[in-house]
Phi, psi and omega in degrees: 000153160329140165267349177276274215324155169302144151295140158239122202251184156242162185216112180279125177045093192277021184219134219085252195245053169266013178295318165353287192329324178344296182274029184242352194251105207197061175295338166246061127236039184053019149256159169186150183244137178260359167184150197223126195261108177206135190295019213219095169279037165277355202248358163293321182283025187222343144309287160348314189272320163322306202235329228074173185279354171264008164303139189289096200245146182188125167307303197272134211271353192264320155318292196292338170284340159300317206294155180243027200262002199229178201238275210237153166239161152297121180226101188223025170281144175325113190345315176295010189226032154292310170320261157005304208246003160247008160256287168352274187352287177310282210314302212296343190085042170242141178296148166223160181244116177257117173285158189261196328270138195337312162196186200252008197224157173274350174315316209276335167306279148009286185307324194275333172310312204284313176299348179277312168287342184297317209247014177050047159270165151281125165249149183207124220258138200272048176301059201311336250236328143353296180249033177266166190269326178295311209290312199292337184287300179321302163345245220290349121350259174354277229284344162301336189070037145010271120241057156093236190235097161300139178231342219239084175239137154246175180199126178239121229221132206238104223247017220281322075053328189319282190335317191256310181295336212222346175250041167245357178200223198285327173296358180255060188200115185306312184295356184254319205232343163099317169148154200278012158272353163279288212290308188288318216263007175296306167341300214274302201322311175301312168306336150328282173317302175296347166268356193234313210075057196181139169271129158263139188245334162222111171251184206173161201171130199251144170196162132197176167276094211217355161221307171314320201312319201264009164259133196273347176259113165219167205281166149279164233274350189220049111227161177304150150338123099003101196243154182097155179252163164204142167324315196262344152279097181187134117205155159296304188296002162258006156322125212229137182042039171270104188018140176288337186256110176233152179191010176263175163296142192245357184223119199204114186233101189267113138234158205240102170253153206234126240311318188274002192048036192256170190225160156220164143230175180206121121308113180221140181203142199227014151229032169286141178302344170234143208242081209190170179216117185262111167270130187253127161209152214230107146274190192279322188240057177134183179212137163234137188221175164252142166270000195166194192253330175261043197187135188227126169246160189229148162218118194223010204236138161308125161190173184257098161109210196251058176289109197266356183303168175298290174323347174253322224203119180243167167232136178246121169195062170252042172260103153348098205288341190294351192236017183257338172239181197076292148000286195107128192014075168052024139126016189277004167272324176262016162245001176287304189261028149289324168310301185301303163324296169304307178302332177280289184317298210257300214102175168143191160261123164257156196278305183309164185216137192257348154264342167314317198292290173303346162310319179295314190272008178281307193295335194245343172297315209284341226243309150346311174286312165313281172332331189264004192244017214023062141104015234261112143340119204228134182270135205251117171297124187312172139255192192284139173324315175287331186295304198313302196291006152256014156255353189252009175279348172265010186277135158280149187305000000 
């Protein structure tokens, strides 16, 4: 479209983390959402307040795609209906912003891949982890060559939260989410891949259910979920109201080779007392890790044990704390979809990638499969060539 013309956007499940839209909504800079779709009319008067009172509401997500007033939607509904409500979109001729993961099956991916090149439309994936300041640093490090030619990346992901996010309502059911080495580990598995350079083509995996399992207070099936973490639900087994159904892994150990021959692994664990995510990635000349989200170390120098002089070891901790807070996961929700904007108005190259997404959700199905399978090696189907190459010509190198 014109970069002069308005962008008009829509929103498939405008409540959570359809908040997302916040930022996209910049009528004198030329974007604005004209409408919100969502089944819960409470998340309306909170639209309203957002986009104004003539914003357009609706339960049904097929009503607002009729309209012919709008350019691109949000889809930012509960992982099982991402499929669903974004081959809707596309068909309606609309560009869309996919929250991730992309869909919960690699079938469903595919589908949504193909119905998008059929139709020269964009898709664009919310892999926000893309635009956190660590990553792009660990990033452009790697790629300086730092430490040398990466073979080596892990990531250990300290869930401390698990219990109040992912075991009190749909997600903690294999049939809404496939299991939370998908739905949680699609994040890290990409940032894997993007910091290693490289898609995994065979994986394996170890998980169980092992704690969530053994708390016996769980809501009835017609009430709501609990919503928010709170600090004060601890010891885990002493967790209140949790889904009547739990049946995904609360413990989940992946490993990945990967096209390129770098090997990772990945650790998620959702009763830990701390809440963080640490990444490693070990090249031929170094090592690089983050310690948190705002501060990255380099080691490029030989020593022994846990040697912090300047000569061994650097710190980077030049991230802007005014654009790391406020915000929400380090201010990287408003700068994926400032992006998203600009791609749809203008064109251009963008860091998110929509085979990347799948690839995360490729990666994290088969390794899913695995784990419930004692372990059984599992192979990740490529996608189709033509397909790759009309999403990766807008990728940056």
């Amino acid at each position: 479209m014109s970069a002069k013309s308005e962008l008009r956007i829509g929103v498939i499940g405008a409540g959570g983390r359809g908040g997302l839209a916040r930022f996209a909504h910049k009528p004198e800079q030329g974007s604005r959402v004209v409408a919100c779709v969502d089944v819960d009319p409470k998340a309306f008067d909170l639209c309203r307040e957002r986009y104004g009172a003539d914003i357009f509401t609706t339960a049904d997500y097929r009503e607002m795609l009729a309209r012919t007033d709008m350019d691109a939607v949000f889809v930012t509904s509960p992982d099982f209906l991402h499929e669903e409500h974004a081959l809707a979109a596309l068909a309606a001729g609309k560009h869309v912003y996919l929250e991730k993961p992309m869909t919960i099956t690699i079938a469903g991916c595919d589908r949504v891949l193909r119905a998008a090149f059929e139709r020269g439309l964009k898709l664009f994936c919310g892999h926000n982890m893309r635009h956190m300041l660590f990553v792009r640093k660990m990033r452009e490090l790697i790629r300086q060559g730092a430490i040398g030619e990466p073979r080596a990346g892990w990531c250990r992901h300290f869930v401390g939260y698990g219990g109040d996010a992912y075991f009190k309502d749909w997600h903690a059911e294999r049939k809404y989410g496939t299991g939370l080495l998908l739905q949680k580990g699609a994040h890290d598995i990409d940032v894997l891949h993007w910091l290693c350079g490289g898609y995994s083509r065979r994986v394996t995996a170890m998980g169980n259910l092992s704690v969530y399992n053994r708390v016996t207070d769980r809501r009835q099936p017609a009430d709501p979920p609990e919503r928010g973490w709170h600090t004060k639900n601890w010891p885990p087994l002493t967790q209140k109201g949790l889904n009547p159904v739990i049946d995904v892994e609360d413990l989940s150990m992946m490993l990945m080779n990967l096209d390129n021959g770098v090997l990772c692994s990945y650790e998620q664990c959702h009763y830990t007392p701390d809440g963080w995510r640490n990444y490693t990635i070990i090249g031929t000349e170094g090592r690089i890790e983050n310690l948190s989200e705002s501060s990255v170390r380099l080691f490029n120098k030989c020593s022994w044990g846990w040697d912090l002089k300047p000569d061994h070891a650097s710190l980077f901790q030049d991230f802007d704390a005014s654009v790391t807070s406020g915000e929400g996961h380090g201010g990287s929700d408003s700068r994926i979809v400032d992006e998203f904007v600009r791609y749809v108005r203008e064109g251009g190259k963008i860091a998110v990638s929509a085979i990347a997404a799948r690839e995360a959700v490729a990666a994290g199905c088969q390794a899913t499969e695995s784990l419930r399978n004692n372990a059984m090696p599992m192979d990740v189907p490529p996608v189709n060539p033509e397909i790759r190459a009309y999403f990766d010509r807008d990728l940056e190198s």
